[in-house]
C-alpha positions in Angstrom: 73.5 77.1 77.6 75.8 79.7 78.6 79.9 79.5 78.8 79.9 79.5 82.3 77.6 76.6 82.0 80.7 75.0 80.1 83.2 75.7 81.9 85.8 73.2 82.0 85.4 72.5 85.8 82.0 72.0 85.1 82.2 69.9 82.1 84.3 67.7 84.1 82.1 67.2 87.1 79.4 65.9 84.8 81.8 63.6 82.9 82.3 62.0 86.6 78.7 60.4 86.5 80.0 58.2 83.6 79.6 55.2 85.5 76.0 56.0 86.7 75.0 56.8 82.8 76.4 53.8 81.6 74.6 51.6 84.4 71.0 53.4 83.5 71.3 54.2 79.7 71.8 52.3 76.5 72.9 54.9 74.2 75.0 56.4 77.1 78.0 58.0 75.1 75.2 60.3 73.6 73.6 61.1 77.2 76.7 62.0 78.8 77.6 64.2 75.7 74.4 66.0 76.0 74.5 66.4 79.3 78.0 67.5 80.0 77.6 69.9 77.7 74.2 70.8 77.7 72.8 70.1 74.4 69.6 68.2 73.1 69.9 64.9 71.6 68.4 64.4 68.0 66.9 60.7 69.0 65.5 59.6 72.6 67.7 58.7 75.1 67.1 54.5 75.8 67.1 53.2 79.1 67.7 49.7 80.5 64.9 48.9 82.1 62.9 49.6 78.7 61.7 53.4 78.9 62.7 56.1 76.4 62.4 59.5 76.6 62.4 62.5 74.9 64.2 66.2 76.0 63.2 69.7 74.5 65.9 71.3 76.7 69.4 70.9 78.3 68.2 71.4 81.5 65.6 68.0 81.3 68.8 66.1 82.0 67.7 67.4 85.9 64.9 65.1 86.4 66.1 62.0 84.5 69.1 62.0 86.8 66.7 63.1 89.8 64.3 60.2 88.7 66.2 57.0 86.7 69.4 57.5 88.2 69.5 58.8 92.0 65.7 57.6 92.6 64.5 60.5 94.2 61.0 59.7 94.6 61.9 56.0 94.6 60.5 52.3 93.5 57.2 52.8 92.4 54.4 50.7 94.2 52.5 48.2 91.6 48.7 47.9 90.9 48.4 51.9 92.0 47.4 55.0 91.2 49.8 57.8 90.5 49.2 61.6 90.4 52.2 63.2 88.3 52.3 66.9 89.3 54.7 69.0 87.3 55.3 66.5 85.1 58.1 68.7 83.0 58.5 66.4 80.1 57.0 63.3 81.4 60.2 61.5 83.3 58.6 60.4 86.0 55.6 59.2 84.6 57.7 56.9 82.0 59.9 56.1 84.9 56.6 54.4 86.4 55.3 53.2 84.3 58.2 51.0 82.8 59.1 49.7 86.3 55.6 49.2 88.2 53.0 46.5 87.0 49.3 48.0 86.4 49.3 51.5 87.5 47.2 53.9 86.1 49.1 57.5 85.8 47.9 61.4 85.8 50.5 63.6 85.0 49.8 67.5 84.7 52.0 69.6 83.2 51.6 73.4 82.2 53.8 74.8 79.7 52.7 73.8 76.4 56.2 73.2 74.8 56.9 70.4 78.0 53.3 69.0 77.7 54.0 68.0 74.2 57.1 66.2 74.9 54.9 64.7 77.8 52.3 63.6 74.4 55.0 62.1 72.7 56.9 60.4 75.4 53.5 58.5 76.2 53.2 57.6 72.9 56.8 56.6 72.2 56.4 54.1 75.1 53.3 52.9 74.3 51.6 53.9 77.4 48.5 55.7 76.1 46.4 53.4 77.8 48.3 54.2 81.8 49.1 57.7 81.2 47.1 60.6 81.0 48.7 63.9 80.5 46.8 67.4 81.6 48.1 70.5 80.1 47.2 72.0 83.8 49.4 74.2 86.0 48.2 72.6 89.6 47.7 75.8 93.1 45.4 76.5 95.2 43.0 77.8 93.1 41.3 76.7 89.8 41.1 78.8 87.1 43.6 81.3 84.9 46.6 82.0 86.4 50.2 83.8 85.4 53.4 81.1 85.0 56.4 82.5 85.3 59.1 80.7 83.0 61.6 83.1 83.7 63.4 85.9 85.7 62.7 84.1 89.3 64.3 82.0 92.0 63.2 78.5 90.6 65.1 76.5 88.5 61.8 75.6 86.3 58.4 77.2 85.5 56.6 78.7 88.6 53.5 80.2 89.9 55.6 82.1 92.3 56.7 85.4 91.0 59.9 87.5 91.3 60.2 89.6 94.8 61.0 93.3 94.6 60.6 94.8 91.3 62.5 92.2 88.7 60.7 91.2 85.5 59.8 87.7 84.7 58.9 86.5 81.6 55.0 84.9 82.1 52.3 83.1 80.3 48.4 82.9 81.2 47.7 78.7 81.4 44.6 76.9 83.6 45.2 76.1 86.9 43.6 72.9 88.7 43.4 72.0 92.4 43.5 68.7 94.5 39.7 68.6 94.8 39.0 69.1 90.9 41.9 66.1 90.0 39.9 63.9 92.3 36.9 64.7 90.7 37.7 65.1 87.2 39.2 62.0 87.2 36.9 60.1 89.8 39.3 59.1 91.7 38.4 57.3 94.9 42.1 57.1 96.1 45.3 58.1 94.9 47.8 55.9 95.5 50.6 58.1 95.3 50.8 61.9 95.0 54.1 63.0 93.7 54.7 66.4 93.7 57.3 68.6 92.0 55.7 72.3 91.8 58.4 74.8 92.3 57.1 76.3 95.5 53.6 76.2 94.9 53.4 73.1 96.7 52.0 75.0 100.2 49.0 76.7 98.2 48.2 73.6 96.6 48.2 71.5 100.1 47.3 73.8 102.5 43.7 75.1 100.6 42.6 71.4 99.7 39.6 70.6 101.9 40.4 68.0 104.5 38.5 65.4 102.9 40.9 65.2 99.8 43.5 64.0 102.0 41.5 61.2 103.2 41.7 59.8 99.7 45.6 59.7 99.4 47.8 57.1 100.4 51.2 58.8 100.1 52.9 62.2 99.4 56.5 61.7 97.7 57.6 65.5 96.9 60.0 68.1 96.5 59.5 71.0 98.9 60.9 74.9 98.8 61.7 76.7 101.9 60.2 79.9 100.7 59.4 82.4 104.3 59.4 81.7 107.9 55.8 82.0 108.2 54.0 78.8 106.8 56.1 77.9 103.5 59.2 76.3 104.8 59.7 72.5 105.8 58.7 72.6 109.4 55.1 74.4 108.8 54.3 71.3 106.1 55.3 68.5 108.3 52.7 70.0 110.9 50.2 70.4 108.5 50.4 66.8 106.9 50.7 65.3 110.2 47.3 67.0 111.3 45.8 65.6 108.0 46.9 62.3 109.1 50.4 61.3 107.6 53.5 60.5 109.0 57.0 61.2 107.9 58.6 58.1 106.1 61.9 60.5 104.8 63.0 63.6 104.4 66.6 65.3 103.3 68.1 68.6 102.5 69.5 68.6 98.8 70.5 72.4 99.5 69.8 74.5 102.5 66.3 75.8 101.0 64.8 72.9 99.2 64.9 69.0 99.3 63.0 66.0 99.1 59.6 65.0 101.4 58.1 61.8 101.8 55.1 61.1 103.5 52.2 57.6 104.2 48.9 58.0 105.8 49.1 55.0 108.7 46.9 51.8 107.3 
């Protein structure tokens, strides 16, 4: 992390969320540490309400406050299956796992160095048997495509590339759609879908055939205002209502991106 990362405003912004650490972690001192200052912890962070979890980076303190502390994609339904897409280092998936009875978890994750924490995170919990992890990026289309961990807009790997003519660091991983995760896992329903895909949520929902849809209970997802053609907020609650969902919540976390939720009606 850079100085600017540390800068002592910064630093003491983070040191504010005390209380919340202490509340969700065991070994808090050692989370809030890390995270204020953006370092990796040697050992897993331990949570109280069982889960522990593994970081390869600074920034993977994100999610676990997105997910454990504010509840972002919220309480997790029981006896259910959950679609994990862009799983980063697993966080959501050991978030559901510890706190929902019987559910039965895909999470897909593309870049290898993440998908590897997402192995041993599993395996530290003791979930092999409810979670599968996919090295997969997840778009429209299947096949090889170009993740871009670097030089864009997005906070975390992309399938989005730069505009104009910056450089972005990329790698070549397999991309999967909606229609090859139902089938590859023959899946009659997916419970819930939660998606975190940095942008390339609109490609991925907007080329599914309409039948997928018909197989998914609920949508709980971050979405990216990216134009104002068809990616932006409004264009995706028209298309999920045609499919058949209604909005259950919805809010801004900044004035281009924030948090969807959506339930197909019983």
């Amino acid at each position: 992390m850079g100085q600017s990362f540390r800068s002592p405003a910064k630093v003491a912004r983070r040191l504010k969320m005390l209380p919340e650490v202490r509340r969700h972690v065991r070994n808090w001192p050692s989370f809030l540490w890390n995270y204020a200052l953006g370092f990796v912890p040697d050992k897993p962070y331990r949570f109280r309400n069982g889960a522990k979890l593994k970081i390869g980076r600074g920034v993977d303190h994100v999610p676990v406050i997105e997910i454990f502390f504010r509840k972002d994609y919220g309480d997790m339904p029981s006896d259910a299956v959950i679609v994990d897409l862009g799983a980063s280092v697993g966080v959501f998936s050991v978030y559901a796992a510890a706190t929902a009875r019987n559910v039965r978890l895909y999470a897909y994750e593309p870049m290898p160095a993440s998908f590897a924490l997402v192995q041993e995170n599993v395996r530290l919990n003791g979930k092999t048997g409810a979670i599968t992890a996919v090295n997969n990026a997840v778009g429209g289309e299947a096949g090889e495509r170009e993740l871009f961990v670097g030089g864009t807009d997005f906070f975390f790997p992309t399938l989005i590339g730069p505009d104009g003519n910056r450089q972005a660091d990329r790698i070549t991983v397999h991309c999967t759609t909606l229609e090859e995760i139902l089938r590859a896992n023959r899946l009659e329903r997916i419970d819930l879908l939660k998606m975190d895909i940095e942008g390339a949520e609109y490609e991925f929902l907007y080329k599914a055939p309409a039948e997928c849809f018909e197989k998914v209970r609920e949508i709980r997802m971050e979405y990216h205002d990216l134009d104002e053609g068809e990616r932006n907020l409004a264009s995706l609650k028209a298309f999920l209502t045609r499919h058949g969902f209604a909005v259950t919540k919805e809010w801004a976390n900044t004035p281009t991106n924030g948090n969807l939720w959506v339930r197909r009606a019983a």
